[in-house]
Each structure stands twice: as C-alpha cells, then as structure tokens.
C-alpha positions as CSV (number, residue, x, y, z in Angstrom):
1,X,-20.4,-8.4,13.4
2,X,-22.5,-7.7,10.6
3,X,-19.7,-5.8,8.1
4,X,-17.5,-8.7,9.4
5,X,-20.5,-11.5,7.8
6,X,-21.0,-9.6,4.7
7,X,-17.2,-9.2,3.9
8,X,-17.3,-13.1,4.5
9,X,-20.2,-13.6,2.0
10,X,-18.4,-11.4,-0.6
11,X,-15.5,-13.7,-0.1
12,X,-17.6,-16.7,-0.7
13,X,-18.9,-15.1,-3.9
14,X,-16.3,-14.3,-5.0
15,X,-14.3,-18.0,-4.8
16,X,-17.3,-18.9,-6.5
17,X,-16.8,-16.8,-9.5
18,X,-12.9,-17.2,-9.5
19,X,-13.2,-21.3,-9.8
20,X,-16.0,-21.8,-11.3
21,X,-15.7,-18.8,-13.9
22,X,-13.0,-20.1,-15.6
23,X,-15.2,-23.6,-16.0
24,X,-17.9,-21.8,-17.7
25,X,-15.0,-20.2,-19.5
26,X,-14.1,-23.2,-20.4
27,X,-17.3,-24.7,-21.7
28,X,-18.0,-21.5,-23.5
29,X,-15.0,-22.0,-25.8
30,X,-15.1,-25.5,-25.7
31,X,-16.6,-25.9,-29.4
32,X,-15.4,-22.4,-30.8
33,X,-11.9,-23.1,-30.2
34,X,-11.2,-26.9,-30.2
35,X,-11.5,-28.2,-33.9
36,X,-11.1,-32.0,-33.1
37,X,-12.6,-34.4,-31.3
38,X,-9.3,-34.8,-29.7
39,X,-8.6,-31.1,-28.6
40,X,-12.5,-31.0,-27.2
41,X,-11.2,-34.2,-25.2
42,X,-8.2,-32.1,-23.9
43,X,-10.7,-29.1,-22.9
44,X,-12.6,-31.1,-20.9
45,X,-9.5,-32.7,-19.5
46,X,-8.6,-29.2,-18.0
47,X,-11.4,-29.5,-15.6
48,X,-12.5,-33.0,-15.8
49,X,-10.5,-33.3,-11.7
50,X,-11.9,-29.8,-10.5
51,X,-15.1,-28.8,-11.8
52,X,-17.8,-30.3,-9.1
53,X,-15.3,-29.3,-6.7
54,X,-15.2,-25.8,-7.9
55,X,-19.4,-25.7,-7.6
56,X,-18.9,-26.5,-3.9
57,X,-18.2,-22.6,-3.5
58,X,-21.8,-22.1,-4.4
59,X,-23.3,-24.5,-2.0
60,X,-20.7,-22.9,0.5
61,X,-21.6,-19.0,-0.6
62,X,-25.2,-19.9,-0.4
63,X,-25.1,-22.2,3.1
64,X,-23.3,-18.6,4.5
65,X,-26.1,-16.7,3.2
66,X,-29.0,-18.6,4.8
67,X,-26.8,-18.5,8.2
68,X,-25.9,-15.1,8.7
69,X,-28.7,-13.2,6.4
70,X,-31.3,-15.3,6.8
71,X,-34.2,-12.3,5.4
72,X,-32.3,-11.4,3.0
73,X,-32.0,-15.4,1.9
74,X,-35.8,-16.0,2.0
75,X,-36.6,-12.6,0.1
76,X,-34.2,-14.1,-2.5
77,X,-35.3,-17.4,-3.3
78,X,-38.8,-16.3,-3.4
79,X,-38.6,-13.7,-5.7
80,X,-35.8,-15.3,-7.8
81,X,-37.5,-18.5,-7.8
82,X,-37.9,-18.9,-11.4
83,X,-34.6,-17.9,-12.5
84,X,-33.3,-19.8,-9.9
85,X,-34.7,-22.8,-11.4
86,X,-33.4,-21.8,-14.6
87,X,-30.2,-22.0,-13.3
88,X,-30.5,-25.7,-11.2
89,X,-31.4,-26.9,-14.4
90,X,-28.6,-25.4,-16.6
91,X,-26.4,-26.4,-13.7
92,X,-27.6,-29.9,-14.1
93,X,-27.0,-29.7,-18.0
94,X,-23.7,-28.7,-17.9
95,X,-22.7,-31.8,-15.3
96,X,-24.7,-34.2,-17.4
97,X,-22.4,-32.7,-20.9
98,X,-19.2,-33.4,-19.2
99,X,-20.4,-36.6,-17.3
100,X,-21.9,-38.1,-20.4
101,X,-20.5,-37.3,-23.0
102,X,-17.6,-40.0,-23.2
103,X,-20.0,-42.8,-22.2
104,X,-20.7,-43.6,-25.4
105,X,-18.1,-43.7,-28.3
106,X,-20.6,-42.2,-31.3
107,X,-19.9,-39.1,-33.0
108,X,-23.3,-38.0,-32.7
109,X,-23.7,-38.8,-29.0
110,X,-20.2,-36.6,-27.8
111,X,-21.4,-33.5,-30.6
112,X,-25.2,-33.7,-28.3
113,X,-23.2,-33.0,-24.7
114,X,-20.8,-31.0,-26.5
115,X,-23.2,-28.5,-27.7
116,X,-25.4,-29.0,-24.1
117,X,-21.9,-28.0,-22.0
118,X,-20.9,-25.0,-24.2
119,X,-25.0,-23.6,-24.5
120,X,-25.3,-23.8,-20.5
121,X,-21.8,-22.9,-19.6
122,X,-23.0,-19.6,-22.0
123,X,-26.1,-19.3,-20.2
124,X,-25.0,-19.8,-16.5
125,X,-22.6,-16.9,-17.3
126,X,-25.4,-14.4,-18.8
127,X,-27.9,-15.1,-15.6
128,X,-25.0,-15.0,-13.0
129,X,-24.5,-11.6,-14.5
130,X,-27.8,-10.8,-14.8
131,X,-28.1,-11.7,-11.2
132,X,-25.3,-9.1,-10.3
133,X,-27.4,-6.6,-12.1
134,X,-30.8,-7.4,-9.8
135,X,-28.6,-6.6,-7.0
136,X,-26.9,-3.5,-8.3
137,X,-30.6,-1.8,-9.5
138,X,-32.2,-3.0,-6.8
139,X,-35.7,-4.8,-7.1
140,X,-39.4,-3.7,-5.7
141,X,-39.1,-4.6,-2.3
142,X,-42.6,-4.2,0.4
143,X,-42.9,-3.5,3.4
144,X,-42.6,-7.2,4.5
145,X,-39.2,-7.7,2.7
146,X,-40.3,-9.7,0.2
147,X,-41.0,-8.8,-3.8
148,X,-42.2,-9.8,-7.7
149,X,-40.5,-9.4,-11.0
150,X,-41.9,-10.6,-14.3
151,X,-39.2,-12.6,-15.8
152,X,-38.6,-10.0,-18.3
153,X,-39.5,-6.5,-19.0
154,X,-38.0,-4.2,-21.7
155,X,-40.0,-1.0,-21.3
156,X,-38.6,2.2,-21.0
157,X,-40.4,3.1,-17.5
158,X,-37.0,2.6,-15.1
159,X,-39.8,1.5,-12.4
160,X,-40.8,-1.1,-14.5
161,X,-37.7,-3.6,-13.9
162,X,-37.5,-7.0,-15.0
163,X,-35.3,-10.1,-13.8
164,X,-34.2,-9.7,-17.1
165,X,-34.0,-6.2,-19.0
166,X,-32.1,-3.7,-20.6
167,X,-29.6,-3.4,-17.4
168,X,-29.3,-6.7,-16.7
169,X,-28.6,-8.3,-19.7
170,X,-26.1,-5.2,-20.4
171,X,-24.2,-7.1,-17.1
172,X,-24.8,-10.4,-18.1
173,X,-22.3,-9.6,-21.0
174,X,-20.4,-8.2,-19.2
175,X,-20.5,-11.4,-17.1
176,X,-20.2,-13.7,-20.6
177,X,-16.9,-11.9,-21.7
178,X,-15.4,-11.4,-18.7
179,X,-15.6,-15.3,-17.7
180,X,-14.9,-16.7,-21.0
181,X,-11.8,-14.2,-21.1
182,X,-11.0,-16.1,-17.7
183,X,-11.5,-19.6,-18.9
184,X,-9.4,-18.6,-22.4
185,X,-6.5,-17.5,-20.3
186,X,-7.1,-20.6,-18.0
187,X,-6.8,-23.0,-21.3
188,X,-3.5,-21.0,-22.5
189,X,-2.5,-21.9,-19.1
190,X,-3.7,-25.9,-18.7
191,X,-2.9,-26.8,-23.3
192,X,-0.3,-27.3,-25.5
193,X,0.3,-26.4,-29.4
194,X,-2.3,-25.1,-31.4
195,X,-5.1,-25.3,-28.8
196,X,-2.9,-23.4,-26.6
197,X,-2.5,-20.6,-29.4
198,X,-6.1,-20.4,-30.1
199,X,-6.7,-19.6,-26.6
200,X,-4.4,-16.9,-26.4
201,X,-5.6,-15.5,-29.2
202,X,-9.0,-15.9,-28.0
203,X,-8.1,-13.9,-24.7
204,X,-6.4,-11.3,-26.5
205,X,-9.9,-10.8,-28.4
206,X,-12.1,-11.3,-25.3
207,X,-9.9,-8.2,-23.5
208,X,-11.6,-5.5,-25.8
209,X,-14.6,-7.1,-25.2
210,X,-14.5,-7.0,-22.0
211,X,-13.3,-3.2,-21.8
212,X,-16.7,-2.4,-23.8
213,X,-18.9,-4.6,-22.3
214,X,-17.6,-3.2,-18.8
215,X,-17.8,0.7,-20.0
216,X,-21.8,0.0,-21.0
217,X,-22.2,-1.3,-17.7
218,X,-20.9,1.8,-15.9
219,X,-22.9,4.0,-17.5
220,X,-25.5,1.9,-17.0
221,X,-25.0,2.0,-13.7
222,X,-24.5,5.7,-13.4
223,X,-28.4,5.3,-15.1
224,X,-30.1,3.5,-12.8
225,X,-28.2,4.0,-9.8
226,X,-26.4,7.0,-8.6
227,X,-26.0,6.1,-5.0
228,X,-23.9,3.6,-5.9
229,X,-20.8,5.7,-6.1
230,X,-21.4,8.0,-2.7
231,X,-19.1,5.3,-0.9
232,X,-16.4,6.0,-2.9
233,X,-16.7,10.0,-2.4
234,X,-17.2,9.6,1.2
235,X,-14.1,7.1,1.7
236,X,-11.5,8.2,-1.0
237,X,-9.1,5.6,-0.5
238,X,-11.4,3.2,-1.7
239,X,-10.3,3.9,-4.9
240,X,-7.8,1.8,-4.9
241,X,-9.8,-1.3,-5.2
242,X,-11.2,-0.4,-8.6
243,X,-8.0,0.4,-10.0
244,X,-6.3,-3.2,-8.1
245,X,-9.2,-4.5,-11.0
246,X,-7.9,-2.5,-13.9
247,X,-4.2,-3.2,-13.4
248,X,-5.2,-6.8,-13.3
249,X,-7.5,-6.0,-16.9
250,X,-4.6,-4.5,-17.9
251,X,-1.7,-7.5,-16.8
252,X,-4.1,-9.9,-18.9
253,X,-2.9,-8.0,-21.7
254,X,0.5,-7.3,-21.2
255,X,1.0,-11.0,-19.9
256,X,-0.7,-12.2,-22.7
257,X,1.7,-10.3,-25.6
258,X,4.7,-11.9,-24.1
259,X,3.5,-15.8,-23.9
260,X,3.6,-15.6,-19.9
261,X,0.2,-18.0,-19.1
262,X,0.2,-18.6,-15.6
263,X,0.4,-14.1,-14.4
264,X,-1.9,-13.6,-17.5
265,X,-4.6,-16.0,-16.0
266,X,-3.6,-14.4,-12.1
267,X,-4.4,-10.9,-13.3
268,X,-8.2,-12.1,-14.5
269,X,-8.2,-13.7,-11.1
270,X,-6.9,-10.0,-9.8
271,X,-9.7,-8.1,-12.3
272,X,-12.7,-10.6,-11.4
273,X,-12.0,-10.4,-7.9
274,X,-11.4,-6.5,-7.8
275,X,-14.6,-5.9,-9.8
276,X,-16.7,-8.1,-7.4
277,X,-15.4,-6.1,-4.8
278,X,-15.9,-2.7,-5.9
279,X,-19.4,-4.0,-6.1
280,X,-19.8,-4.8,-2.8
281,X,-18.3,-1.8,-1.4
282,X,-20.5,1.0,-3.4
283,X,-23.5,-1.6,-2.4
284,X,-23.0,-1.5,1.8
285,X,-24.6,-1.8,3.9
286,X,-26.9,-2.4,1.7
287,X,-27.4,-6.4,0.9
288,X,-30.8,-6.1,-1.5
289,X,-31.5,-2.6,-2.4
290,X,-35.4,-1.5,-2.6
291,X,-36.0,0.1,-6.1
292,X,-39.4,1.8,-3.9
293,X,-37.2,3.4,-1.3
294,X,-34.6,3.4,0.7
295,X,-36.7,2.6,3.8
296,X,-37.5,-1.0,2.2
297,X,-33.8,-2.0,1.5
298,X,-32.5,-5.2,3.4
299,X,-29.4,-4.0,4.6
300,X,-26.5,-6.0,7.0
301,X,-28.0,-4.1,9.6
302,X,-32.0,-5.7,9.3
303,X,-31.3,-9.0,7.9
304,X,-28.4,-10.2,9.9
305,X,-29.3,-13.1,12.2
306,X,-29.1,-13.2,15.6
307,X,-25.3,-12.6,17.8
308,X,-25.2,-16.0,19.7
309,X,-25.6,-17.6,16.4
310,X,-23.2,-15.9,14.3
311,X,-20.7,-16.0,16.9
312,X,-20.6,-19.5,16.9
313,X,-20.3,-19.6,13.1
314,X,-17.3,-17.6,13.5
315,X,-15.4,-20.9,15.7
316,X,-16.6,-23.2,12.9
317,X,-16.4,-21.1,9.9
318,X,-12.2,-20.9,9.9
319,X,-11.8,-24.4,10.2
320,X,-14.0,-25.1,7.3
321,X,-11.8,-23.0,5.1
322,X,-9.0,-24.3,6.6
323,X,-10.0,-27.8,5.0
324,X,-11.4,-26.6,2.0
325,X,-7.5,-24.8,1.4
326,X,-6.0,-27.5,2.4
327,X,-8.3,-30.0,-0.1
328,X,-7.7,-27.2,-2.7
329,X,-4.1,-27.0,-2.3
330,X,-4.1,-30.8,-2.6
331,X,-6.1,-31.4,-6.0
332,X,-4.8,-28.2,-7.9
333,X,-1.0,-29.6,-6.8
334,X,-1.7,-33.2,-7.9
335,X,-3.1,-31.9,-11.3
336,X,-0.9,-28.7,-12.2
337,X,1.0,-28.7,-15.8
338,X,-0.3,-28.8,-19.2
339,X,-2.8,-31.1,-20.2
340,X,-2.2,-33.5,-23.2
341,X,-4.2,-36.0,-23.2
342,X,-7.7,-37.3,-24.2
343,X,-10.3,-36.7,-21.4
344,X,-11.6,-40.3,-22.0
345,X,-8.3,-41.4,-20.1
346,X,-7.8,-38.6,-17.3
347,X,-11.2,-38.6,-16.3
348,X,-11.1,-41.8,-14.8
C-alpha cells in the first residue's frame, strides 16, 4: 500500500510538471521570443484555454499528499512555509499577467503583465527546482518530524543547508532550462511562421543547456548525496528509466533538426517525466530525507496514513482520473492545431 501511494504521488507530480512546465515555458519566452504585440498575443493564445486547468494537477498532487502522507505534508508546509508563500504569490502574478493584461488596450498596461507573466513564470521554475533539490539533499529533520532552514545559506559547511544554496539553485537551473526547453518545443508545436522558427531555434539552444545544467546537477548530487544511487546498484534493471529520459533528451534533438513539432515536444514530455522518475526511485522509500540521520527520515513506511483510509481513496481515486482524462481529452481535442490568432479574440 505504501509503494503503491507514493508511485501515485510521483504520478501526480509529475502531470504537474508535464502541463504546467510547458506554461512556464511558455511565459519564460513569452517576451524573448515574440517581437510584436501581435506574436505576444499569439503566445498567450497557446495557453489562454489550458493554463488554470493545467494548475489543477497541483491542487490534485498536493490534495494526494495530505491524504496518504499526512506527516510528511505537515513537516512540509511548516518548514517550507516561506517559500511556499513565495510561490502562492508568484502563482497569483502569473494568473493576474495573463488575466489582465488584455483588459485594457494601452501599450504601457499589456508591456506591465507582460513583464509580471515572463518574471514569475522564470521564478516559479527556479523554486520548483529548487524544491526538487530540498528533497534530493535532504533537510534537518528532529526527532518530532519537523525542521528550520534559513531561506538562504551559501557557506561552505555541507551541514549548513539553506532552502536556497549552492545545490539548489544548481537544480533550479536545471529546472529553468529544462521547462523553458519544454514550453519552446510546445510553441514550435501550437505557432506559425517566424514565431514558430524562433521557437525552434530557441529549443535547439535550450538542449545544450539543459545537457550542462543536468551534468552540474549530477555531480552535485554525487556531492551531497551518495545514497542516492544504491537503488540503482541494488536493482540493475532500473537503469532503464534514466536512459527512457536521455533517449527522450536526445529525440528533442533529432526531432527538432528535421521540423517534426509534435515527437520533438513528446520526447521533453518522455525526458521530464523520466528524470522525475529516476528521482523518485534513487529517493524510496524515503519521502523527506533527514540531513541529521537516517533514523529522522520520513519515509512511506512512517508517514503513510492509516489502511482503512487509504483503501478507500483507492475506489475514489480512479474515477477522479477517469474524469480528469476524460475533461483533458476533451479541451486539448477541441483546441489542437496551430494558433494564429490574437489572444484578445480566443480568450474569450
């Protein structure tokens, strides 16, 4: 039951990051590839129908996290609670940028939530990574579960971690190129003409960044935690799911060089999705490592709720996806093709 509930977290995530990534790709580029007011109209456009519905995964990943691991939840958002702040409010700024910015018809006025999507969209991406990274270290866990980090720390004492140091800004790079690689190739999929080029081109750039960023991270990873690799020597075939993530970081590529949009955006979907797992499967069981010792950790095994409960949740929790696929299916069906058009007029 409790490998079953983590798998189905990891999956929650991991929607999360595939629907939503290419959004903040999205708003990332938004002013450093669209050189008109009408071309920033059409980025928008791309996700004007899907973008809050995309954020629902969040909700949904974080509803499944309170249910099945409810320690692990309440050690979280107490020690995160600052950052976690500092993301409600970027994710506030980035509705507000696309929600606003075509109420008024002033030059000034769209160039404001312009700049407000792209800087938030940039800065979701960088504290989802560095997120990632809190996990992957580990953080100072006591006895009773429950922990502090300063919001930063940059000294060179690896038991002096912050929410934000060396590591984790090192993965919220990562995080920053590999999503706004993902939103370009999303944008060479959804424009036309020019746009459509720049995009590519902009994907085709993002790749080596994302093959550098990704190669500090490892050894950054090696760094500051070892044990995250004994999974992988104790169950060789597991192997395969990192390399599922570089043949995907490699299709982008070779997808890319011959025009073909819609597998060069599927094989970021196959890279993100491989990454994110290969991070959960060097991580279990455990769910919030202890940087003190191992004998702090939450694991699946000490935060998982209790059997009546999550046995229930397993009636209800397939016919929730079976409506959210179904909605899915629906609004990415009614709005598939290129878009051409001013936002103004398919927002509405």
């Amino acid at each position: 039951m409790e490998t079953l509930w983590f798998g189905i977290l990891a999956f929650m995530i991991t929607m999360y990051v595939l629907l939503d990534g290419f959004d903040l790709g999205a708003g990332v580029l938004h002013l450093l590839i669209a050189r008109t007011a009408e071309e920033r109209s059409v980025v928008i456009g791309t996700i004007a129908h899907v973008w809050d519905g995309n954020e629902v995964w969040l909700l949904a990943a974080g509803g499944t996290l309170y249910f099945a691991f409810p320690s692990l939840y309440a050690s979280s958002f107490s020690g995160f609670y600052l950052p976690l702040m500092i993301v409600l409010w970027l994710l506030m700024l980035r509705a507000a940028g696309i929600e606003l910015r075509h109420q008024l018809h002033e030059p000034v006025w769209r160039k404001f939530w312009d700049t407000v999507f792209t800087v938030s969209s940039a800065l979701l991406a960088i504290f989802f990574g560095a997120s990632l990274g809190n996990v992957v270290r580990g953080v100072p866990l006591n006895a009773e579960g429950y922990f502090f980090e300063p919001l930063w720390s940059f000294s060179p004492d690896p038991r002096e971690t912050g929410i934000i140091d060396w590591f984790t800004v090192t993965m919220g790079i990562v995080a920053l190129c590999t999503l706004t690689m993902h939103g370009a190739c999303y944008l060479s999929m959804k424009t036309t003409g020019d746009l459509r080029r720049r995009a590519s081109a902009a994907a085709g750039s993002l790749w080596w960044a994302v093959i550098i960023s990704s190669a500090g991270a490892f050894l950054g990873t090696l760094a500051v935690r070892p044990a995250t690799w004994h999974n992988y020597i104790d169950n060789p075939g597991a192997d395969l799911i990192p390399l599922a993530a570089l043949a995907g970081l490699a299709g982008v590529k070779a997808f890319l060089r011959r025009n073909r949009d819609v597998p060069a955006f599927l094989s970021s979907c196959l890279f993100i999705a491989g990454m994110l797992a290969a991070t959960a499967f060097s991580l279990y069981p455990d769910l919030l490592p202890a940087t003190g010792g191992g004998e702090y950790s939450l694991t699946v095994h000490n935060a998982i709720a209790g059997a009546y409960g999550l046995s229930v949740g397993l009636i209800w929790w397939p016919i929730g996806m079976l409506l959210a696929a179904g909605y899915f299916f629906y609004l990415f069906r009614s709005f598939r093709g290129r878009v051409t058009g001013s936002s103004d007029n398919l927002y509405h």
